[in-house]
N, C-alpha and C positions, 0 to 999 in steps of 0.2 A: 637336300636334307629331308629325312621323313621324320614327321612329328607326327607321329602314331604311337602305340606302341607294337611291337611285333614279335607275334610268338613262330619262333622260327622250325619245324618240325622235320624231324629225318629219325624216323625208326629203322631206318639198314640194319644190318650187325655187319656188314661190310667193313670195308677199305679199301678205297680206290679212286678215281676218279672224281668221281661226283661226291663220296665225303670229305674229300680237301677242298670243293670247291666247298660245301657246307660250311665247312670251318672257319673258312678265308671269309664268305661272307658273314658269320656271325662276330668273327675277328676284328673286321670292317667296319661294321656298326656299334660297336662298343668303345673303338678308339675314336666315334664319330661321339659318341655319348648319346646314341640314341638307345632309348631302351628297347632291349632288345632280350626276350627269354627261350628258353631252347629248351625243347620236345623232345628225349630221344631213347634206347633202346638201355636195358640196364646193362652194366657189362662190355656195352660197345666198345668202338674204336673212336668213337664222338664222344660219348659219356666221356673216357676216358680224356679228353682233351677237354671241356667244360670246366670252368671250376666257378660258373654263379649264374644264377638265377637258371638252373636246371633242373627241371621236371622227369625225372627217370620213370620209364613206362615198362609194359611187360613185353617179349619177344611179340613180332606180326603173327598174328595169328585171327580168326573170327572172333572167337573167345576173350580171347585177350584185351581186342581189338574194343569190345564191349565194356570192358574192365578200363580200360586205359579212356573211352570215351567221357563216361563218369570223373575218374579222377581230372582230364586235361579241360571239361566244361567246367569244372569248380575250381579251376586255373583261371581260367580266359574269365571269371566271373569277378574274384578274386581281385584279379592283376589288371581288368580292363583292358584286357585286348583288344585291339581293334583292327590287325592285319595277320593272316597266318601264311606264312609263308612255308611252301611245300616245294622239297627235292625229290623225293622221291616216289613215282607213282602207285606204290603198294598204301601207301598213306592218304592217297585219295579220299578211299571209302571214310575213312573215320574224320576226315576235313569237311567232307559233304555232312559229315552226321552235328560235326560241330555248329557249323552254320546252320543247320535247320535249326535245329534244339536248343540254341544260344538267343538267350534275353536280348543278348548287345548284337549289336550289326555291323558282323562280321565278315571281311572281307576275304578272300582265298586267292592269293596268288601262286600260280606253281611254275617253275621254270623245269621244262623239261628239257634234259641232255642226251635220253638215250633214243634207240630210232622208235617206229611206230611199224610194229610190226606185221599189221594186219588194220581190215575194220574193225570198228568199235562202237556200233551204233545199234546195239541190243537197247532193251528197255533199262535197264540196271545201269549201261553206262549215261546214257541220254539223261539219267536222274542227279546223276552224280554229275555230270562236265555241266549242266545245266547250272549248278551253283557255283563254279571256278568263273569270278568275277574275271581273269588277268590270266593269258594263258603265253607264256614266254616260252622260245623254243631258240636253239643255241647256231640252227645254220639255217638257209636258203631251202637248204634239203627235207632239214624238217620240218619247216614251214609248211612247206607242201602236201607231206603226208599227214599233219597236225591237218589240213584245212580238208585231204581228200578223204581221210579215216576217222574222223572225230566227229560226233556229233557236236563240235563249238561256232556261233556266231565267228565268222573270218576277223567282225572288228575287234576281238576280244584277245587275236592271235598276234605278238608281236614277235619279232628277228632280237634277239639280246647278244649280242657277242660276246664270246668268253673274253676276262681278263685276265693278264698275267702280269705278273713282275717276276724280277730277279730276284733270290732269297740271300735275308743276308749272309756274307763272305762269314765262313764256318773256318779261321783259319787253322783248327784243328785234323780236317779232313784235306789233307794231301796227294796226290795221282801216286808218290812213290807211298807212302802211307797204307792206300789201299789196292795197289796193285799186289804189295809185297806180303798182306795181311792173306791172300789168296796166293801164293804162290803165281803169281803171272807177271810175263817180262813186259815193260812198259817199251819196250824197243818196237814190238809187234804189233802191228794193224790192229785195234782193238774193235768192236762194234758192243752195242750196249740194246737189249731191247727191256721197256720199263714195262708191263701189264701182266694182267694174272695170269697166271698158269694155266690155260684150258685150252683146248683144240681150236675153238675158233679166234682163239687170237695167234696161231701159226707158228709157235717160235720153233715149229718142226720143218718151216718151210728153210727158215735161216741154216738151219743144220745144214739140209740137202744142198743148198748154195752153197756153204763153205766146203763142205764134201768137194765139188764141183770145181770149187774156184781156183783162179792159176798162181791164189798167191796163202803165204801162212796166215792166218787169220785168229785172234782169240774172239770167242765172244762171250757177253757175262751177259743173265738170260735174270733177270730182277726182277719178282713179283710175287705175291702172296699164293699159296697153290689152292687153287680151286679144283682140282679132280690131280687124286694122286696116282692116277692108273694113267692117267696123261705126261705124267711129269715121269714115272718111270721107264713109260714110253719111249720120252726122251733121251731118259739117262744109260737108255738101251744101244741109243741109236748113236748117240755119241759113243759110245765103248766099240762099238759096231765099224764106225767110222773113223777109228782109231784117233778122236779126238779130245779124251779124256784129260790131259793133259793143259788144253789149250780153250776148254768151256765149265762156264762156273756157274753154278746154281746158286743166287742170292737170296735171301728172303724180304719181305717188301721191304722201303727202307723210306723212313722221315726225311720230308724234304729232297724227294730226288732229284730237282733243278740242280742243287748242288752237286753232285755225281755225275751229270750228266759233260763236263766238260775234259773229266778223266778219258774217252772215249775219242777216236775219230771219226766214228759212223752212231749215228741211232736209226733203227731201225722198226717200224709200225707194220708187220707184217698182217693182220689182222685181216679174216675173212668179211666182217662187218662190222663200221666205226662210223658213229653217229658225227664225231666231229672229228677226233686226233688230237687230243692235246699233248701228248707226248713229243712230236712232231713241230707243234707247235713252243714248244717249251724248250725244245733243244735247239730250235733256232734262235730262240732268243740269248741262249746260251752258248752259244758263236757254234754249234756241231751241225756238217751237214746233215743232210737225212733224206731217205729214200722210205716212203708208205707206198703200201698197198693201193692201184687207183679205184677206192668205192669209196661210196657213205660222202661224210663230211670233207674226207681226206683232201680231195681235189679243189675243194674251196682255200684249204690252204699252201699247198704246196702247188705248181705254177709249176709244172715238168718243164725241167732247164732252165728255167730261171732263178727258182732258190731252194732248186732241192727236184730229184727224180720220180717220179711212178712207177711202178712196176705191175705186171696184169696178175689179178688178186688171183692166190693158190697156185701161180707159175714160178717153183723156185726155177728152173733154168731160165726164166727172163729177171730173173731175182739177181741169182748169178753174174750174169750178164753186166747189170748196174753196181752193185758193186765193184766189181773189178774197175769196171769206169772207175766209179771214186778214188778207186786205189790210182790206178795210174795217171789221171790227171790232175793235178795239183793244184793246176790254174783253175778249172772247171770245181774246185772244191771250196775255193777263196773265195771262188762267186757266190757261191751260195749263199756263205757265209755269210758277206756281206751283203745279197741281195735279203737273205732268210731275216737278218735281224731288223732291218727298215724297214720289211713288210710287217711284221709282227708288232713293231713300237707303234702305225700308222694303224695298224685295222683293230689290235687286242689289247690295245695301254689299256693298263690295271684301273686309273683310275675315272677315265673315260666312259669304263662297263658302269659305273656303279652310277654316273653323273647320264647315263645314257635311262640306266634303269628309274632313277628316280624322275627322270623327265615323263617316262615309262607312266608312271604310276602315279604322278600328280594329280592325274585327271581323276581319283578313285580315292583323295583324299579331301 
């Protein structure tokens, strides 16, 4: 239980990943009854899911950023803040600015999800990570590069695993429902890949594997488009591959857990992936799955035992594994059932949050 109160902050204008984890956690602490108020971008994809004690700020920007510091300090003065919790690292700067310049003593926890791409121990960052009391990082992997590229105290660094659950049963939404809503045959091998549309998340490598592969294949390619010269790319290469017929371009979609058991394949083709929760989400939701071997990926998926790897940017060993999927049926039920007891044992929903508050007792 946190008996603080906690102003929750994500100025994204995204959709993705890490704003449904936003959600979920602010979701979370409301049906806990902890108060709980939420910092976010006007117009968002969060705005847009809020409906109380929401503070609408102006887009990231320096400027803005100055603007929004003024208004969110006469928030947290207001409202008695006394924890700010940060998703996203763009939001840093103006978290550090809170805590200097705030009367109350305020604390900054930020759970980072995505990698760490470089050092970061300029004088600018040293001033700012200097003030993040609580520095949570979502794998083993990041850990690592949190402790080798940050300028933060190691004890400050903790492992938080992601949580998941199953969303509830939507019995409006049907495999023949939405198979038929796209024109595709539910008799056919389907594969499913969930993330945005850009080049480093691959869904060009899947093409080239189904091109390749020994058997008919649909796949439906689901995610909001981040570079539309990317997605055309795509839509080329499918025409190209005489596959137009048998690949569907979805746009993002609420609650993709639910969707995700329409499928017999999910697939995480992605050039660099902090953790894989797609992967992770579809095992829980009985589909096997084959990721990419980088990043977080390999912390969850256990090659051959609840699900495949494949060597990142190599669709002919892409190829390769899928077909496996397809032909062995037996080797497919394992996963399944290996995939969803590893996921209830390492990523129960409600375990992350009783983990996090153990987390962060020490800071209250």
């Amino acid at each position: 239980m946190i008996n603080k109160k906690v102003l929750a902050m994500c100025l994204s204008p995204d959709r993705g990943g890490l704003e449904l984890y936003f959600l979920k956690f602010v979701d979370y602490y409301i049906q806990k009854d902890t108060e709980v108020h939420v910092a976010c971008s006007k117009k968002s994809y969060i705005t847009n899911n809020i409906s109380k004690n929401k503070l609408e700020c102006r887009p990231h920007g320096f400027f803005n950023n100055l603007i929004n510091f003024l208004i969110i300090r006469r928030y947290i003065i207001k409202n008695k803040i006394d924890l700010i919790h940060v998703s996203w690292s763009k939001d840093l700067f103006l978290a550090a600015l809170l805590k200097t310049f705030s009367p109350r003593d305020v604390k900054i926890i930020f759970y980072r999800q995505m990698k760490i791409p470089r050092s970061k121990k300029d004088l600018i960052h040293r001033i700012i990570y200097k003030k993040i009391d609580l520095f949570l990082v979502i794998t083993k992997k990041l850990y690592q590069e949190a402790c080798a590229f940050l300028p933060i105290d190691k004890s400050r660094v903790h492992i938080l695993p992601y949580g998941i659950k199953r969303p509830p049963k939507n019995n409006k939404i049907t495999k023949q429902k939405f198979f038929s809503k796209y024109n595709m045959n539910t008799s056919i091998f389907s594969v499913g890949i969930f993330s945005r549309i850009e080049e480093q998340k691959g869904q060009h490598l899947v093409l080239d594997a189904i091109k390749q592969s020994r058997h008919d294949i649909q796949l439906f390619i689901i995610g909001h488009c981040m570079d539309n010269n990317y997605r055309k790319s795509l839509i080329e290469s499918t025409s190209r591959y005489n596959l137009t017929k048998f690949v569907k371009f979805i746009e993002f979609v609420d609650s993709p857990m639910s969707f995700m058991p329409f499928f017999d394949l999910i697939i995480l083709p992605t050039y660099e992936e902090t953790f894989g929760l797609t992967v992770a989400e579809a095992m829980l939701m009985q589909v096997p799955v084959i990721g990419s071997n980088v990043g977080g990926v390999p912390e969850i998926i256990n090659h051959g035992h609840n699900g495949l790897l494949f060597k990142t940017k190599n669709h002919h060993d892409l190829q390769e594994k899928i077909d496996s999927i397809i032909e062995k049926k037996e080797m497919r039920q394992k996963f399944v059932d290996n995939g969803v007891k590893f996921i209830n044992e390492k990523y129960d929903y409600n375990s992350h949050y009783i983990h996090f508050e153990k987390i962060i007792s020490r800071y209250q």
